[in-house]
C-alpha positions in Angstrom: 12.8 -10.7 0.8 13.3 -6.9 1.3 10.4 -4.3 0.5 10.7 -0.5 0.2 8.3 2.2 1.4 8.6 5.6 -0.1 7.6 8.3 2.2 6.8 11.1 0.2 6.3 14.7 2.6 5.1 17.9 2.0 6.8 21.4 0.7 5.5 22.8 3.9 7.6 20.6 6.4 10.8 22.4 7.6 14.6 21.0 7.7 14.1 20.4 11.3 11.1 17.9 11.0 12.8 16.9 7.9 15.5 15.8 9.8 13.8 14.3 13.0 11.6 11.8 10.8 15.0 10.5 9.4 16.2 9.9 12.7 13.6 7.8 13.8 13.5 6.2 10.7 16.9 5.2 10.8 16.7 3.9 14.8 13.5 1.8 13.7 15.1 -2.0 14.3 13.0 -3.3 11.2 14.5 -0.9 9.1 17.7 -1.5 7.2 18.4 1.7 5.6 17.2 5.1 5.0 17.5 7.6 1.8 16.0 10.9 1.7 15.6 12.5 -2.0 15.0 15.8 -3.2 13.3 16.5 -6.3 15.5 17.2 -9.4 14.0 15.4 -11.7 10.4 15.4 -11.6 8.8 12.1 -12.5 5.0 13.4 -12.0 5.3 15.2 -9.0 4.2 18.9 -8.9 7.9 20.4 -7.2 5.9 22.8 -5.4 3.7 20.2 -3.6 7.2 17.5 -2.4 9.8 19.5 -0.8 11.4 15.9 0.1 10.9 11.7 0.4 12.0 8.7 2.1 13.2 5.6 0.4 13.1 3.1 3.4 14.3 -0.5 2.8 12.7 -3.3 5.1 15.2 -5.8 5.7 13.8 -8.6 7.0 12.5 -11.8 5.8 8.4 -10.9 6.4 7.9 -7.9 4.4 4.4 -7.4 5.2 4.9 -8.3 9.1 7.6 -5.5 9.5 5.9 -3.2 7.6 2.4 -2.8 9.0 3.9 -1.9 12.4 6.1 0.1 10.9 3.3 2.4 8.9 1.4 2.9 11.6 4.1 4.3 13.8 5.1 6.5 10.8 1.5 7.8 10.0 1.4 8.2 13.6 4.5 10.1 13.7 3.5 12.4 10.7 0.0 13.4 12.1 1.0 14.1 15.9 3.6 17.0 13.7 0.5 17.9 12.4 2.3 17.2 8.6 -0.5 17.8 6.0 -0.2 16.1 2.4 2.3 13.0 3.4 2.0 10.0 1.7 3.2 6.6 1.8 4.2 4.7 -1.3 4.2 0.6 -1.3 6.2 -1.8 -3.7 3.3 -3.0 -5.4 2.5 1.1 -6.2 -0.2 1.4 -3.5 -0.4 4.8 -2.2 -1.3 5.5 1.8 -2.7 9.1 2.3 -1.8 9.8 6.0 -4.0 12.6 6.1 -7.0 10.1 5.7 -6.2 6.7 6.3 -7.7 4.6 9.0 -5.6 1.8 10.5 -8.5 -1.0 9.2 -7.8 0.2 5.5 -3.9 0.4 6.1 -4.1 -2.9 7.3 -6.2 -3.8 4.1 -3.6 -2.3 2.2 -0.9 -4.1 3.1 -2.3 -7.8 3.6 -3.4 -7.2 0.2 0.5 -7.2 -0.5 0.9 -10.2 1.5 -1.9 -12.0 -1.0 -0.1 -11.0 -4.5 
């Protein structure tokens, strides 16, 4: 079973950080592939508020045991750029606000997946 996280970031992030996230994205060994978006099409989303987001495919049989590692090193990633307004998007349509998540309700989050 394959999962997908959407990583949705900021209009105040530059090309450059842009850019860097995707790279580690991509050279993350759980990960099996990596889509940024822009918005053209708005479904809900203010323009002004997402400049850009990730679609991230988990390729591996344990969704929920490749993904909680791999949220944590993202919303890690995110706040040491000092990224304001990130979120993360699961398949089941949970939202993750990096700004204000603690790692006991991420890991809530996501075993809560692994119940469904």
């Amino acid at each position: 079973m394959s999962g997908q996280l959407t990583i949705m970031l900021p209009n105040s992030i530059s090309a450059d950080e842009v850019a860097a996230i995707a790279q580690t994205l991509k050279e993350t060994q759980s990960v099996s592939s990596v889509k940024e978006r822009q918005p053209d099409v708005t479904r809900g989303v203010d323009p002004a508020t997402l400049k850009t987001w990730f679609e991230v495919a988990i390729g591996v049989a344990g969704f929920v045991s490749a993904a909680l590692p791999l949220i944590k090193k993202i919303v890690a990633m995110i706040r040491t750029k000092g990224i304001l307004g990130a979120k993360i998007k699961l398949p089941s349509g949970a939202e993750i606000s990096v700004d204000n998540a603690t790692s006991e309700e991420i890991e809530k989050i996501v075993e809560a997946i692994q119940k469904k």
